[in-house]
PyMOL CGO cylinders between C-alpha atoms (Angstrom):
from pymol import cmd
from pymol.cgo import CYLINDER

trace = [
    CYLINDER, 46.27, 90.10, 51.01, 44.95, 86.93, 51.47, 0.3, 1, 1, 1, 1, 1, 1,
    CYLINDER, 44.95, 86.93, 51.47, 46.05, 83.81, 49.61, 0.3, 1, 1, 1, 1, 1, 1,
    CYLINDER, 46.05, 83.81, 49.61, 43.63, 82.45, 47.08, 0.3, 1, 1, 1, 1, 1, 1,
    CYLINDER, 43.63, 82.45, 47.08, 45.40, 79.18, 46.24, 0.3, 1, 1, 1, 1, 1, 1,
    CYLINDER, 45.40, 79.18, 46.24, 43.01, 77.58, 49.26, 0.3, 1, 1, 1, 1, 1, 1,
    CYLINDER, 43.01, 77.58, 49.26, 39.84, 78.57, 47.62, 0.3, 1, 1, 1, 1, 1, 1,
    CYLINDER, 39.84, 78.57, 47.62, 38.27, 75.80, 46.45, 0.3, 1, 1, 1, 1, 1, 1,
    CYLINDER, 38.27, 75.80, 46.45, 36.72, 75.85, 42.37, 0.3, 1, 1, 1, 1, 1, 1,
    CYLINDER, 36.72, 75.85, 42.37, 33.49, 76.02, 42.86, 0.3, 1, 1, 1, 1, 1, 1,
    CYLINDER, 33.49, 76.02, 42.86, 31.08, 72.96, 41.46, 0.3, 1, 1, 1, 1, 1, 1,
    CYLINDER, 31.08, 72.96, 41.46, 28.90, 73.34, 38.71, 0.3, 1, 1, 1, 1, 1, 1,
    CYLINDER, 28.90, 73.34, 38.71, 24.92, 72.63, 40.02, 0.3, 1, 1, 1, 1, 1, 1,
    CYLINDER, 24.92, 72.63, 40.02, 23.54, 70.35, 37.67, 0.3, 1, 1, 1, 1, 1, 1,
    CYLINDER, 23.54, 70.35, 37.67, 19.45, 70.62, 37.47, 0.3, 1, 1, 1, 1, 1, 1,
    CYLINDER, 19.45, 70.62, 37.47, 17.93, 67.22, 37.50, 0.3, 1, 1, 1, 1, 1, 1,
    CYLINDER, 17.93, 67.22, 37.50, 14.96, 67.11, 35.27, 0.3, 1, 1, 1, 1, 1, 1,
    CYLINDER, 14.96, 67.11, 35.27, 12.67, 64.83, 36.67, 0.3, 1, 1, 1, 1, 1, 1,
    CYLINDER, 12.67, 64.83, 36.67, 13.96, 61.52, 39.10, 0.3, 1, 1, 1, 1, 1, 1,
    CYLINDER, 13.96, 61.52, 39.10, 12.49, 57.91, 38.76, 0.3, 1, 1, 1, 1, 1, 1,
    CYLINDER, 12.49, 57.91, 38.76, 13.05, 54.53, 40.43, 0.3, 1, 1, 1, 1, 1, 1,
    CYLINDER, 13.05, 54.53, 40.43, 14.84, 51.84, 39.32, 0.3, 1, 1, 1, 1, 1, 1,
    CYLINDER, 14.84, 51.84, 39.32, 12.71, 48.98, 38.90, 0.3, 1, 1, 1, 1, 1, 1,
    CYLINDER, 12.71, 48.98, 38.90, 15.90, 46.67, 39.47, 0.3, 1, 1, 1, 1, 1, 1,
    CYLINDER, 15.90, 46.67, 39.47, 17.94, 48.43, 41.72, 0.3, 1, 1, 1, 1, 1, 1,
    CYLINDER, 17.94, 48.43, 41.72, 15.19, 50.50, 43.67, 0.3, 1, 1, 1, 1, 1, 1,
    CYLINDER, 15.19, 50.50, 43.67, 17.26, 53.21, 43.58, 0.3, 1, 1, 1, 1, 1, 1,
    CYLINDER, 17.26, 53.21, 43.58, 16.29, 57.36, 42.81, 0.3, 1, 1, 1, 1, 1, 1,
    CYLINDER, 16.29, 57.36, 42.81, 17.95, 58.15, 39.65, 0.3, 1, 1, 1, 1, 1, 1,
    CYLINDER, 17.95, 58.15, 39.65, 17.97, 61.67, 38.86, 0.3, 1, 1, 1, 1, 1, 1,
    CYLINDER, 17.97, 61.67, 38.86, 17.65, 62.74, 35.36, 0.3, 1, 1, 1, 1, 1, 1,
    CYLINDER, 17.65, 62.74, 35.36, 18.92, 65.73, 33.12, 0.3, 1, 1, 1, 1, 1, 1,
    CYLINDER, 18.92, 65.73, 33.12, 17.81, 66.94, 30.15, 0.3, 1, 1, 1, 1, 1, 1,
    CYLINDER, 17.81, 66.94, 30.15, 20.57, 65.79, 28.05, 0.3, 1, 1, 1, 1, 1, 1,
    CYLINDER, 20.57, 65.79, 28.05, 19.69, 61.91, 29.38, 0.3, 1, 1, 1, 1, 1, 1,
    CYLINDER, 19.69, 61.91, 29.38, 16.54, 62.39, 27.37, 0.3, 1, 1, 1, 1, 1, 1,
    CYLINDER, 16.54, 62.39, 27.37, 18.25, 63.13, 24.36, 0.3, 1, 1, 1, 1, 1, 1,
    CYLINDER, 18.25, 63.13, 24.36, 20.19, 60.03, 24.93, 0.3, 1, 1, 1, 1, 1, 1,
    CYLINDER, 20.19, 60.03, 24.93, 17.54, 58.44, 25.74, 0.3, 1, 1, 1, 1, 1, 1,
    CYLINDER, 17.54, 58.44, 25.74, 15.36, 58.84, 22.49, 0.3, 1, 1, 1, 1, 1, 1,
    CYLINDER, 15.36, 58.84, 22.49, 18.42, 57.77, 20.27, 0.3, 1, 1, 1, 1, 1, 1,
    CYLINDER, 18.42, 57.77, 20.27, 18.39, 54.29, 22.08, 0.3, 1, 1, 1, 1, 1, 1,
    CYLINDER, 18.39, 54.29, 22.08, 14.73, 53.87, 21.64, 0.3, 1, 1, 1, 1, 1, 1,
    CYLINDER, 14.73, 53.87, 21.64, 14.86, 54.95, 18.06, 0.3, 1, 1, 1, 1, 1, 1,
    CYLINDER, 14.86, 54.95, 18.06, 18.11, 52.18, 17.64, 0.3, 1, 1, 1, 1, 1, 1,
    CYLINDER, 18.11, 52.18, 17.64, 16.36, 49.48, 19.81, 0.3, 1, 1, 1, 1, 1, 1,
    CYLINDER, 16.36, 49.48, 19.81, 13.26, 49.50, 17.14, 0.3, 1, 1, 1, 1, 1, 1,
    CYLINDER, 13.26, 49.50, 17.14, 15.23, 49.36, 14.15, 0.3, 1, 1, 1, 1, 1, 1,
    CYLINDER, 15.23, 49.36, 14.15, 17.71, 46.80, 15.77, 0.3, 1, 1, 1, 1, 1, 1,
    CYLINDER, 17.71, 46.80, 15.77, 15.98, 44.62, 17.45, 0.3, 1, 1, 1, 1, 1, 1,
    CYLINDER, 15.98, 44.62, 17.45, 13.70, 42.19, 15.21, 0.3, 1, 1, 1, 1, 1, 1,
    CYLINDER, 13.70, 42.19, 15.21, 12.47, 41.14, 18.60, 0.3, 1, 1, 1, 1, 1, 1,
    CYLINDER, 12.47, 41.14, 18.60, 11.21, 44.20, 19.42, 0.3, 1, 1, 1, 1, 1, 1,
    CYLINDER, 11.21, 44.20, 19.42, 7.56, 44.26, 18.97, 0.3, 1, 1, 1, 1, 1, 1,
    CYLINDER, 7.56, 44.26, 18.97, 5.90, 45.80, 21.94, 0.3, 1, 1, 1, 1, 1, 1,
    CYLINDER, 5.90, 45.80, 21.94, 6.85, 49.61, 23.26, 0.3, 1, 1, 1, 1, 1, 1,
    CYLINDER, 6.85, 49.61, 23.26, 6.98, 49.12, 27.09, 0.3, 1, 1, 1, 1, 1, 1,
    CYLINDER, 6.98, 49.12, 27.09, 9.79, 46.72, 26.39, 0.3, 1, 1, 1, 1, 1, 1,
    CYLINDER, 9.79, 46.72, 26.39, 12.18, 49.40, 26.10, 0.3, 1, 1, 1, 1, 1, 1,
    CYLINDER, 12.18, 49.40, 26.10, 11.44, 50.87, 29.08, 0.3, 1, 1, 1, 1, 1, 1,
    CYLINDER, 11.44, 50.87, 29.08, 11.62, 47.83, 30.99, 0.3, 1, 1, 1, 1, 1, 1,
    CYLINDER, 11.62, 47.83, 30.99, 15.10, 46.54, 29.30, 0.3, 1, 1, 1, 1, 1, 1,
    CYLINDER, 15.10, 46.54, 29.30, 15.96, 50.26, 30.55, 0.3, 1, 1, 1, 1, 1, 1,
    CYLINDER, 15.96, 50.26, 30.55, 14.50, 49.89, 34.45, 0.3, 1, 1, 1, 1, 1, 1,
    CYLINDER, 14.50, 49.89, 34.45, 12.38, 53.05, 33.98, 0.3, 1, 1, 1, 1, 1, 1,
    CYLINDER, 12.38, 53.05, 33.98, 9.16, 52.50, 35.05, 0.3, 1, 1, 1, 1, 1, 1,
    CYLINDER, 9.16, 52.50, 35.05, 6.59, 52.13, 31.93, 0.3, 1, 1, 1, 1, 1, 1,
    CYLINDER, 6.59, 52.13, 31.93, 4.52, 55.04, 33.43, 0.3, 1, 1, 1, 1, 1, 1,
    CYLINDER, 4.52, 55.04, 33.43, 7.23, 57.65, 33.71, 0.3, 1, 1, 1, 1, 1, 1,
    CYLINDER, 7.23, 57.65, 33.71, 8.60, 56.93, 30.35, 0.3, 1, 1, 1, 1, 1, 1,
    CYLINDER, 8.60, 56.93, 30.35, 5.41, 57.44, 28.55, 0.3, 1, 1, 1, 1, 1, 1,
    CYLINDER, 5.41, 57.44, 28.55, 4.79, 60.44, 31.02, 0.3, 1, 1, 1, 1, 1, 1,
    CYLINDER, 4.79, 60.44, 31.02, 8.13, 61.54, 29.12, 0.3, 1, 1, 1, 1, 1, 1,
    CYLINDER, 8.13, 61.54, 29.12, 6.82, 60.80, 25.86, 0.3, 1, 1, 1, 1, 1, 1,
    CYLINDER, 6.82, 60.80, 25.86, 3.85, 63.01, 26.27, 0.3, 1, 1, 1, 1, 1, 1,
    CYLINDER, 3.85, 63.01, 26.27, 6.39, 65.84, 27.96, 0.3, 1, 1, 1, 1, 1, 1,
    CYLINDER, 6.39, 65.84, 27.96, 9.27, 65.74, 26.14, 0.3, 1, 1, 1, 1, 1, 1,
    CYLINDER, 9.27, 65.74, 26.14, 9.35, 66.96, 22.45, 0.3, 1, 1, 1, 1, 1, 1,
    CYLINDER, 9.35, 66.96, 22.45, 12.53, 64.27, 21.72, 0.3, 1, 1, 1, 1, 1, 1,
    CYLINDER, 12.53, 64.27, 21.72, 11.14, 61.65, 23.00, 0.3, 1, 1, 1, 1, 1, 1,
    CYLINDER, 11.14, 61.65, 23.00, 7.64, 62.48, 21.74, 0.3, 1, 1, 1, 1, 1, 1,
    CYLINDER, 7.64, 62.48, 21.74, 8.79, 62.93, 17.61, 0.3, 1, 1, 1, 1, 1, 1,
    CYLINDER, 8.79, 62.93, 17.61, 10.89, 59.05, 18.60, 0.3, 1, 1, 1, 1, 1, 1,
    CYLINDER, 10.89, 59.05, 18.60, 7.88, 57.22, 20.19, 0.3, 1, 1, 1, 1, 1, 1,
    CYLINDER, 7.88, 57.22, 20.19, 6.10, 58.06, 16.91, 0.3, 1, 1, 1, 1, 1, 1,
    CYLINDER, 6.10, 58.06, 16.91, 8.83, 56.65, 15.00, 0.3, 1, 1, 1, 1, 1, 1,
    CYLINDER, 8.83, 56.65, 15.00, 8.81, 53.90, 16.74, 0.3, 1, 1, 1, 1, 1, 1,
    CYLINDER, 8.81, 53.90, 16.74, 5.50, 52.82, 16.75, 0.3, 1, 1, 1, 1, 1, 1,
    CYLINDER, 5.50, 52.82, 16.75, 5.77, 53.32, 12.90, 0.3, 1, 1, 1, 1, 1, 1,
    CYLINDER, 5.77, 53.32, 12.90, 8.56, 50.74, 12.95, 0.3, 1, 1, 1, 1, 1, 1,
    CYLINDER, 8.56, 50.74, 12.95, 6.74, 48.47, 15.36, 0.3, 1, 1, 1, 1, 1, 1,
    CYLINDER, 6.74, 48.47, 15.36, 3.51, 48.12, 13.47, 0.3, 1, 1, 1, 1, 1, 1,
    CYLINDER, 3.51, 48.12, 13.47, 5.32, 47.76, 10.12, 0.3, 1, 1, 1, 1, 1, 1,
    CYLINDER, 5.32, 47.76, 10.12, 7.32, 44.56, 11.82, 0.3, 1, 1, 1, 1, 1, 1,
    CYLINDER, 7.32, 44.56, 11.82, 3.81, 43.33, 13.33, 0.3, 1, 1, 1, 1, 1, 1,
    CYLINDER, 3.81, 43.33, 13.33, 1.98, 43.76, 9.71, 0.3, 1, 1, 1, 1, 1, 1,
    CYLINDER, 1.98, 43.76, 9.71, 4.95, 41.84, 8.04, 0.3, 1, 1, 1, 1, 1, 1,
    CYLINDER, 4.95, 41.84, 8.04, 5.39, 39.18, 10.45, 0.3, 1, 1, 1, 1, 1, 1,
    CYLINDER, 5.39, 39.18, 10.45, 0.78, 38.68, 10.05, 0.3, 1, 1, 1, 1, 1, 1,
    CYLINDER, 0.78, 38.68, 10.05, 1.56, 38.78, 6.51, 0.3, 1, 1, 1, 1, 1, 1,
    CYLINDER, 1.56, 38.78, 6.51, 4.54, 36.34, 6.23, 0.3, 1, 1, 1, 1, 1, 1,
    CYLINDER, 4.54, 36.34, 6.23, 2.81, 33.93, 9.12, 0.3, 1, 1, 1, 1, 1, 1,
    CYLINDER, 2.81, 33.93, 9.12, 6.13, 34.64, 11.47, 0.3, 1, 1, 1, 1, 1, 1,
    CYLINDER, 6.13, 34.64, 11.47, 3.55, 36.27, 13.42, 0.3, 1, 1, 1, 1, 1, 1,
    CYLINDER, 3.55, 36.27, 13.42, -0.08, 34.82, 14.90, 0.3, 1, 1, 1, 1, 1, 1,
    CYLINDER, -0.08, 34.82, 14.90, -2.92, 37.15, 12.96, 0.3, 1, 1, 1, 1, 1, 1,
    CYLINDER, -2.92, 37.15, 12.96, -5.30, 37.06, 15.61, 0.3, 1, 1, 1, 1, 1, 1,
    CYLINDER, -5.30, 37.06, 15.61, -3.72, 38.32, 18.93, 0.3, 1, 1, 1, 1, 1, 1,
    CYLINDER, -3.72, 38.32, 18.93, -1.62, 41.06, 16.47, 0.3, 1, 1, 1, 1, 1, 1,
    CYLINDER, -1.62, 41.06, 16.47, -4.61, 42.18, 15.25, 0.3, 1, 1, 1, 1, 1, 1,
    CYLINDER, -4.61, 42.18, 15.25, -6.37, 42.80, 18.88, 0.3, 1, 1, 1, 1, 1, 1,
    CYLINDER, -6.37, 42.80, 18.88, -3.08, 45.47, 19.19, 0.3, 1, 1, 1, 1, 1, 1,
    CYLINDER, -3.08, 45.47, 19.19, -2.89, 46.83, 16.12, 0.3, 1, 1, 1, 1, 1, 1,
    CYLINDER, -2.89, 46.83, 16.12, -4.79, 49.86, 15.96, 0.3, 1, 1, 1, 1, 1, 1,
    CYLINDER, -4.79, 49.86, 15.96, -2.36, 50.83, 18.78, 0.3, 1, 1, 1, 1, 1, 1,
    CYLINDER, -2.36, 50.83, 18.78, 0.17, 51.13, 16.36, 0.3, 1, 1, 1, 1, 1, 1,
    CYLINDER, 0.17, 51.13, 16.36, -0.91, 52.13, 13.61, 0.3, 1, 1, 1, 1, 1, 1,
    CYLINDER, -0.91, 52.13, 13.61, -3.74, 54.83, 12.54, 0.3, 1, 1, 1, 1, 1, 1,
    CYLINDER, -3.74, 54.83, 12.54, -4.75, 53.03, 9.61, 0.3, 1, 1, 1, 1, 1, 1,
    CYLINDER, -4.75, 53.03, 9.61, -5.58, 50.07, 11.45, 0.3, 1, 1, 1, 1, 1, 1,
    CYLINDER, -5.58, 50.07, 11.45, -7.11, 52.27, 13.95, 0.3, 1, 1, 1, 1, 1, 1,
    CYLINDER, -7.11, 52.27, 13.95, -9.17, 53.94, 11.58, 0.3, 1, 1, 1, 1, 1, 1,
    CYLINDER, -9.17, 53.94, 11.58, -10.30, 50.64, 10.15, 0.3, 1, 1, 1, 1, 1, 1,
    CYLINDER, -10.30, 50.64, 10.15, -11.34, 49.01, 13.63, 0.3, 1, 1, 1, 1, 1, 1,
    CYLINDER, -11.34, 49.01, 13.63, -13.55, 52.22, 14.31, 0.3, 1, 1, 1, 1, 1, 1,
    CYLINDER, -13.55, 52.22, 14.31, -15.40, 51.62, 10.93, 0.3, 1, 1, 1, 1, 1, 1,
    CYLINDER, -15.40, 51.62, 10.93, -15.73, 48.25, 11.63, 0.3, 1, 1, 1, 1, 1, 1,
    CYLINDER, -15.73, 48.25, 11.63, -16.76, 48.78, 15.32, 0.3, 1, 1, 1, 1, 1, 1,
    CYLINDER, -16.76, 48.78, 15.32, -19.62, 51.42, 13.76, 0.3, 1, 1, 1, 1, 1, 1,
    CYLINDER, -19.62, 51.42, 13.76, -20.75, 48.60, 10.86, 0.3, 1, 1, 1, 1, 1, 1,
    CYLINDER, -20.75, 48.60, 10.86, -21.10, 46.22, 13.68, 0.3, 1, 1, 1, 1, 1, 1,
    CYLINDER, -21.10, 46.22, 13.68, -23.10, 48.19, 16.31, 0.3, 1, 1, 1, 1, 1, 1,
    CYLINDER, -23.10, 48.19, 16.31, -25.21, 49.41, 12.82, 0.3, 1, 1, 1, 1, 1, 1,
    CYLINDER, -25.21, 49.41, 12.82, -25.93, 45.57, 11.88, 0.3, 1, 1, 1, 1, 1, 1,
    CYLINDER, -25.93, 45.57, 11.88, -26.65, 44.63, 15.91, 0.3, 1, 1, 1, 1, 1, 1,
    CYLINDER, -26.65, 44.63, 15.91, -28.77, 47.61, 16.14, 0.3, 1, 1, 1, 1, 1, 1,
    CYLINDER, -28.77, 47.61, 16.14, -30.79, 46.71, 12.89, 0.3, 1, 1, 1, 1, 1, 1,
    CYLINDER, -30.79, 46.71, 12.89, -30.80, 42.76, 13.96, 0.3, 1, 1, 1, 1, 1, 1,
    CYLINDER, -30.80, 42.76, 13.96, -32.52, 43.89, 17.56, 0.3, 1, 1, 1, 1, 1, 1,
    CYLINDER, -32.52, 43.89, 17.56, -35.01, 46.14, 15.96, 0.3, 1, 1, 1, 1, 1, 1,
    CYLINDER, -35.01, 46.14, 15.96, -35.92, 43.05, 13.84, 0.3, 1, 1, 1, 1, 1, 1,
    CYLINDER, -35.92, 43.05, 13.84, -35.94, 44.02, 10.29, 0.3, 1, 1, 1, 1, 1, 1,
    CYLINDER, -35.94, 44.02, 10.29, -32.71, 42.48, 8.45, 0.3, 1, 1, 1, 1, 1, 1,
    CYLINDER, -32.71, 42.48, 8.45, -32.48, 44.24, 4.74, 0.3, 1, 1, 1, 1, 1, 1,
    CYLINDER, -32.48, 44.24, 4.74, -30.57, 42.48, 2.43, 0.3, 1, 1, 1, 1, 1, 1,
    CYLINDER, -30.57, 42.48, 2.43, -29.71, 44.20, -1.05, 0.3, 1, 1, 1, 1, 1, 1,
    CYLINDER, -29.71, 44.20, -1.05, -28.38, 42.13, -3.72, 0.3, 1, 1, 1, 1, 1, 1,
    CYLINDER, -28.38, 42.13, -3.72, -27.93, 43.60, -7.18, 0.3, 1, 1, 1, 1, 1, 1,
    CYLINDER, -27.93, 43.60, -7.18, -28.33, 42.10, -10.04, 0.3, 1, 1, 1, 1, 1, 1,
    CYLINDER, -28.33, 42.10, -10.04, -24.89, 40.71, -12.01, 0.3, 1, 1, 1, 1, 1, 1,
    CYLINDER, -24.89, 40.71, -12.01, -24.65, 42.23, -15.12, 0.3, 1, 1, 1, 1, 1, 1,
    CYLINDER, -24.65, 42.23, -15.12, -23.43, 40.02, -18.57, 0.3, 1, 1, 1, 1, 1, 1,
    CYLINDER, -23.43, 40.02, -18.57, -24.57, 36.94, -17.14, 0.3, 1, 1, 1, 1, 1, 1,
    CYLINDER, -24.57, 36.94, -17.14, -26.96, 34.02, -17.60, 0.3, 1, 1, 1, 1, 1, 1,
    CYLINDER, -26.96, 34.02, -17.60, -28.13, 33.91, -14.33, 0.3, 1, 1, 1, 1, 1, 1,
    CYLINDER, -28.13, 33.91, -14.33, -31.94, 34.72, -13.70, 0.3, 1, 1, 1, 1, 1, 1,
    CYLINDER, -31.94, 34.72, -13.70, -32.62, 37.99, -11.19, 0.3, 1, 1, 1, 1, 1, 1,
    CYLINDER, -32.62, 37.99, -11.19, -33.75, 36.52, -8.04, 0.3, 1, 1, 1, 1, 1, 1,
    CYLINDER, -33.75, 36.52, -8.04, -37.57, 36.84, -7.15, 0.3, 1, 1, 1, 1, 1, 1,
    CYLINDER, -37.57, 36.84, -7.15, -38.55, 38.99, -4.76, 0.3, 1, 1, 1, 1, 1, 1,
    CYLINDER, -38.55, 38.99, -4.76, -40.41, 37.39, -1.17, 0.3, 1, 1, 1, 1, 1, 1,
    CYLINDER, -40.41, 37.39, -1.17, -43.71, 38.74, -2.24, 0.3, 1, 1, 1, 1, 1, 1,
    CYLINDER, -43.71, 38.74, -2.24, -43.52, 36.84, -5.79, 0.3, 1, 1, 1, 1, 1, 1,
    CYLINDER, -43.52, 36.84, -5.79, -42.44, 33.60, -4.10, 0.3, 1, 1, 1, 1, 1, 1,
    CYLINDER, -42.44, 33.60, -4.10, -45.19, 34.29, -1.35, 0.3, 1, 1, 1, 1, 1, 1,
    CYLINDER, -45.19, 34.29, -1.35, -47.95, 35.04, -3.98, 0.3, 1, 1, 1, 1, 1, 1,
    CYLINDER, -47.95, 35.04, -3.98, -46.79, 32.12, -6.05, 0.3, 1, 1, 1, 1, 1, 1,
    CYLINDER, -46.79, 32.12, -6.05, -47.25, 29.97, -3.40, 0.3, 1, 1, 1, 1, 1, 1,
    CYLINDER, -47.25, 29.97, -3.40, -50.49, 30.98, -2.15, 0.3, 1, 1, 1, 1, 1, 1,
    CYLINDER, -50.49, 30.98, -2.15, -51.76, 30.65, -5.89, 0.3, 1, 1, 1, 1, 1, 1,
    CYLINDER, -51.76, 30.65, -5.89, -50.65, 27.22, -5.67, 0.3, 1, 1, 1, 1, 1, 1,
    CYLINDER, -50.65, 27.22, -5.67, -52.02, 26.25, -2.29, 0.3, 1, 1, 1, 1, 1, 1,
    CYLINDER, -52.02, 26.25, -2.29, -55.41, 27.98, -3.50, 0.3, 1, 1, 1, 1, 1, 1,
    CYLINDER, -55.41, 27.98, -3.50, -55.48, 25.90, -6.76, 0.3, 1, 1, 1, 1, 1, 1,
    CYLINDER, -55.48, 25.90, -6.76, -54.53, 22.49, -4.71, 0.3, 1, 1, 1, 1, 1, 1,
    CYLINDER, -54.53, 22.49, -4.71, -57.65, 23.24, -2.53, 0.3, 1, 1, 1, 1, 1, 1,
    CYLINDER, -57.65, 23.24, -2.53, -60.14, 23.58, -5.59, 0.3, 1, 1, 1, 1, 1, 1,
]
cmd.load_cgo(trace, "trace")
């Protein structure tokens, strides 16, 4: 019989799930499943840490993963997936409180918004639609303009543009005689 003290254990394979490249180190880094698990608890804690956090793709890059293979991952991996959600919940709530309290500049938030949140997003493609309506309407050369009249009030209806143009021509014509 032969001895089997000598035989060596034999290694566990590990299965890498997808590999990347440092960004700082330039180096392969092989990936498992369970890193992406890790992975979407730090992104999850980074948002709701970091008051400074206010842009996704800075995660990523505090990380060294390339911004395109992490949100390859969030589209491929459930984990990740349910957390970028999350955090682009917690992202756009920072960004509307920080418009709304002036820590934040309105105008360059509000170009990014509808990134973050779907209400805003909603919002920017009803306002995009009123817009190209009113351009549209403005080109074809016809401007409506409804005003109703203000109920309970002292104020006269306004006339409309054929009154004031008859009144006026009645005028001129009476000048002439």
């Amino acid at each position: 019989m032969e001895n089997n003290n000598n035989t060596k254990p034999k290694r566990r394979a590990t299965v890498a799930a997808d590999v990347y490249t440092d960004l700082y180190t330039c180096r392969q880094m092989p990936i498992s499943d369970s890193f992406f698990e890790k992975l979407a608890i730090d992104f999850t804690n980074w948002a709701k840490d970091d008051n400074k956090a206010l842009i996704v793709s800075q995660f990523p890059l505090s990380k060294g993963i390339p911004v395109k293979s992490f949100m390859r991952w969030c589209k491929t991996k459930k984990l990740l997936k349910d957390a970028y959600e999350d955090v682009k919940h917690i992202i756009a709530t920072r960004r509307e409180v920080g418009m709304l309290t002036g820590e934040l500049k309105e105008k360059s938030n509000m170009y990014m918004m509808h990134r973050y949140d779907n209400d805003w997003d909603k919002a920017d493609h009803r306002w995009s639609e009123i817009n190209a309506k009113a351009q549209e309407n403005a080109q074809s050369g016809n401007i409506n303009v409804m005003i109703q009249a203000a109920e309970n009030t002292d104020v006269p209806p306004m006339r409309k543009n054929a009154d004031v143009i008859a009144e006026q021509n009645n005028k001129n014509t009476t000048k002439a005689k």
